[in-house]
C-alpha positions in Angstrom: -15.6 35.0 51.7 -14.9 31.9 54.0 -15.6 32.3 57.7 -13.8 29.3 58.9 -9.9 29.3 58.1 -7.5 26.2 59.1 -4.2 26.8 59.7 -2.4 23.8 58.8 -4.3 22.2 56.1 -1.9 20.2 54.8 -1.2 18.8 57.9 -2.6 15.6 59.8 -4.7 17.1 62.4 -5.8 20.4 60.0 -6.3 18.2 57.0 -8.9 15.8 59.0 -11.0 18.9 59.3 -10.4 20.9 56.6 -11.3 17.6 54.3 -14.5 17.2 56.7 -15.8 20.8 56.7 -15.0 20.6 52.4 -16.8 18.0 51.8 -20.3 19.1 53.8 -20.3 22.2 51.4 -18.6 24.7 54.2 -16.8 27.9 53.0 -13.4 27.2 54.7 -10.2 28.1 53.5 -6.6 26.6 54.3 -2.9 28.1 55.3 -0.2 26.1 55.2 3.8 26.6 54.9 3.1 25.3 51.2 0.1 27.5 49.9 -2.9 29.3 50.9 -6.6 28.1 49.5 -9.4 30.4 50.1 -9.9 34.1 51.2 -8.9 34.7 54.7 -10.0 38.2 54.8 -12.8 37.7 56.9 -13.2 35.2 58.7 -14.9 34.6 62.2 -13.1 31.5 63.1 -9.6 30.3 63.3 -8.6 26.7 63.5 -4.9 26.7 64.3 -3.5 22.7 63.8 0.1 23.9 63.5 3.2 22.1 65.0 4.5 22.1 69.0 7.8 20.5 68.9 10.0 20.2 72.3 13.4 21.6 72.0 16.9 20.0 72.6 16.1 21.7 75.9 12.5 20.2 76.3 11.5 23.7 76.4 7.8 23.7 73.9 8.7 25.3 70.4 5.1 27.3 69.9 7.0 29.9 66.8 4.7 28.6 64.7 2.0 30.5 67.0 3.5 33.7 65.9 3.1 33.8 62.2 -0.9 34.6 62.7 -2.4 37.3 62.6 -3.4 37.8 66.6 -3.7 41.8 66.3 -5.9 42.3 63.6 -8.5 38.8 64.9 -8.6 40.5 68.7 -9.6 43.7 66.4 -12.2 41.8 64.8 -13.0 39.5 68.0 -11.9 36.2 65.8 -12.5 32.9 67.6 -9.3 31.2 68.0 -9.7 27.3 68.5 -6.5 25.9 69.4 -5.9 22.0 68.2 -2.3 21.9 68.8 -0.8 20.2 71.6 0.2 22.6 73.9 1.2 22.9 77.7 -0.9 24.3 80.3 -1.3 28.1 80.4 -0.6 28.1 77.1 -4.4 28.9 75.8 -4.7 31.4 78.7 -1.4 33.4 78.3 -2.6 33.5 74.3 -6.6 34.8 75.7 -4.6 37.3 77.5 -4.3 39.3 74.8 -7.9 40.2 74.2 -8.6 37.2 72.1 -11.6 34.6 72.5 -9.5 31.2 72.5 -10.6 27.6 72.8 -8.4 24.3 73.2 -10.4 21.5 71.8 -7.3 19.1 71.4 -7.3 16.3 68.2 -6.6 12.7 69.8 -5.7 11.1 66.2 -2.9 8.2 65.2 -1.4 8.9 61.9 -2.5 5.9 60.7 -5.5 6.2 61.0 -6.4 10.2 61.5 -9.2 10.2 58.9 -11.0 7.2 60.9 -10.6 8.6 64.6 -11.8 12.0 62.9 -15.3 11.1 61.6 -15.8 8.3 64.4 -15.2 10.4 68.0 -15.9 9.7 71.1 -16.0 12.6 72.7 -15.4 16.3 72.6 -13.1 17.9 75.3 -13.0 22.2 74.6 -11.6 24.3 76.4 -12.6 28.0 77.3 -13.4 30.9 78.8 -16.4 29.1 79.9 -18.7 31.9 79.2 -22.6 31.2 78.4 -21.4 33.5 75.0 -18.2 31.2 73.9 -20.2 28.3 74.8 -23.6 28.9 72.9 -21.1 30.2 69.7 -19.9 26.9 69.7 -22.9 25.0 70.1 -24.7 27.4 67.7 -21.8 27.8 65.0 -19.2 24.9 65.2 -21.2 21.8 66.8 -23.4 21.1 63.7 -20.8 21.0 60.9 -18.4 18.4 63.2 -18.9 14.5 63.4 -21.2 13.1 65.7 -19.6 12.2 69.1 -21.0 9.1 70.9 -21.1 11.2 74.2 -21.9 15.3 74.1 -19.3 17.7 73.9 -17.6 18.8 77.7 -16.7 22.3 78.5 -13.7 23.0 80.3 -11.1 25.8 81.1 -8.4 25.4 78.7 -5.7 24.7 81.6 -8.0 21.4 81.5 -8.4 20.7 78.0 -4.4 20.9 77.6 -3.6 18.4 80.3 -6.6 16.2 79.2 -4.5 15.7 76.1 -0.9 15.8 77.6 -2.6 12.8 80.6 -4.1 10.8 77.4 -0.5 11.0 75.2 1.8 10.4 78.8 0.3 7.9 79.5 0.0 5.9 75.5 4.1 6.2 76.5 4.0 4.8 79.9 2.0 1.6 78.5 4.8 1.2 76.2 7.9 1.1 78.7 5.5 -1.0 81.1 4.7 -3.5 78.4 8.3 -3.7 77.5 9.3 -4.1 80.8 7.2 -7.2 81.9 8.1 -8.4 78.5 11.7 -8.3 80.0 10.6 -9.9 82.8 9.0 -13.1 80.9 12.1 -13.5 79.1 14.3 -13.4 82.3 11.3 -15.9 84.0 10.4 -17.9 81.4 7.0 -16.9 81.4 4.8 -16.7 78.2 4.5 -13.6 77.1 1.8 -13.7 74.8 -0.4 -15.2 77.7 0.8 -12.7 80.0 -0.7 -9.8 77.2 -3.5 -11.5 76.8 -4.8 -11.4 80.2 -4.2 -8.1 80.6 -8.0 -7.2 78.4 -9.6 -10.3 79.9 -8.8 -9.0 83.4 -10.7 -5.8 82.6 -8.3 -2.8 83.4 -6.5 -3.1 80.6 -8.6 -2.0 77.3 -8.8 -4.5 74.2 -7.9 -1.0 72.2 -4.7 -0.4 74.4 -3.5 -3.6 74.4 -3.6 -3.4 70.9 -1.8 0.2 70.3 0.5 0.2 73.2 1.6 -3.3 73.6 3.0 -4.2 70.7 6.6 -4.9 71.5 8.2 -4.5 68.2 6.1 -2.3 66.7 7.4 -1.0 63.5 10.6 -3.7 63.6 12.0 -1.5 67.6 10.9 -1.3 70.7 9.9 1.9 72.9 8.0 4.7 72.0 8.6 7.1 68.6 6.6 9.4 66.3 5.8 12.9 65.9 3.8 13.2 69.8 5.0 10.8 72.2 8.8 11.7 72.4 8.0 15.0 72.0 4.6 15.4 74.9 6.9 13.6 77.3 9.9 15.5 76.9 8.5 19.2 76.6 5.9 17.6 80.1 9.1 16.9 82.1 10.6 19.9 81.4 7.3 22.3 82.5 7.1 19.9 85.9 11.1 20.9 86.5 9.8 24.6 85.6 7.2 24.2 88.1 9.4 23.3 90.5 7.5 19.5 90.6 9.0 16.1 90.5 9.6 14.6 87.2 10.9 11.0 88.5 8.0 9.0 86.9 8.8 10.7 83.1 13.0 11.0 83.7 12.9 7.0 84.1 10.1 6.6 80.9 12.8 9.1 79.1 15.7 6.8 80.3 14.3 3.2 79.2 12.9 4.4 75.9 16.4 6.0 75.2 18.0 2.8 76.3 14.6 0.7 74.1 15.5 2.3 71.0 19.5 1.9 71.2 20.3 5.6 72.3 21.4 5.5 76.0 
């Protein structure tokens, strides 16, 4: 009987860890769309790694949330770890419901998921920030991850979710800035590679983003794309409008990348 089940297996963020915790010898078993591996009877803990997309409306699509089985794991006082992105409150409003939930968000590229997997950092988790949640996770879930470079930092889950929503923003903000004074070089005459260039060797731009954000045509088109950033921005804006808050900053990133990638 496993007592570790991912949701999402299949998936890129669930598959990193379901692959990791498989290979150290750890009972886990999987749910995807696709198929089920394992028993899921009785488990203790509950990776969820399913999808969040953002709606024509921007509105965050969580229906995936709803096809686990929250009644009977409150019953049985399941830990939920949440890897999904997800917007704040999100965690909390699911803890409501007598359920022990943390947010310990994935920050992986596609390309290279299995690599920023093994190899992290750090560990951002969210919770109830209980002595109890935080020793279970220490005790039970600690050992049988990869080896961060810095130790694990607790959090309330409102934090957690808008560590990852500031980290993915703002990988999209690089992109319409680098395209912009790209624009501007062309219209100056500057040279542009030089112009990149110093951006590392002046120090507050990383090596590492200059590589990943600044790219201009990336993948043959300029902007932003894939599964997170057109989505994180989108379903962001529309919780600040929500919130009553100004969006300005992501309505004009929304505008130019629309207008980057031939859509405005």
């Amino acid at each position: 009987m496993s007592e570790i089940v991912v949701y999402g297996h299949t998936g890129v963020v669930g598959g990193q860890l379901y692959k990791w915790l498989q290979e150290r010898g750890v009972d886990v078993a999987g749910v995807s769309l696709d198929r089920t591996d394992g028993d899921i009877e009785g488990v203790r803990w509950a990776f969820l790694c399913l999808p969040t997309p953002t709606r024509d409306s921007g509105a965050q699509d969580i229906g995936a949330f709803w096809t686990v089985r929250w009644q009977e794991w409150a019953q049985r006082s399941v830990r939920i770890v949440i890897r999904s992105t997800v917007l704040p409150g999100t965690c909390g409003f699911i803890a409501s419901h007598n359920l022990t939930v943390y947010h310990w968000p994935e920050f992986l590229s596609a390309r290279t998921a299995w690599q920023d997997f093994i190899t992290p950092r750090t560990r951002f988790v969210g919770c109830d920030m209980t002595e109890s949640s935080m020793a279970a996770w220490r005790g039970e879930i600690e050992p049988l991850l990869p080896v961060a470079v810095e130790a694990t930092r607790f959090m309330d889950t409102a934090t957690s979710e808008t560590i990852k929503y500031a980290h993915n923003v703002h990988g999209a903000m690089q992109i319409i800035y680098a395209n912009q004074m790209y624009d501007v070089c062309k219209a100056s005459g500057a040279d542009w590679p030089a112009v990149s260039d110093a951006m590392p060797q002046l120090g507050y731009v990383s090596y590492r983003q200059r590589g990943a954000y600044w790219d201009i045509f990336k993948d043959a088109q300029r902007g932003y794309a894939g599964a997170c950033f057109p989505k994180d921005v989108g379903a962001l804006r529309a919780w600040l409008q929500c919130q009553g808050k100004p969006s300005e900053l992501l309505d004009g990133m929304e505008a130019a990348n629309a207008r980057l990638r031939g859509r405005a």
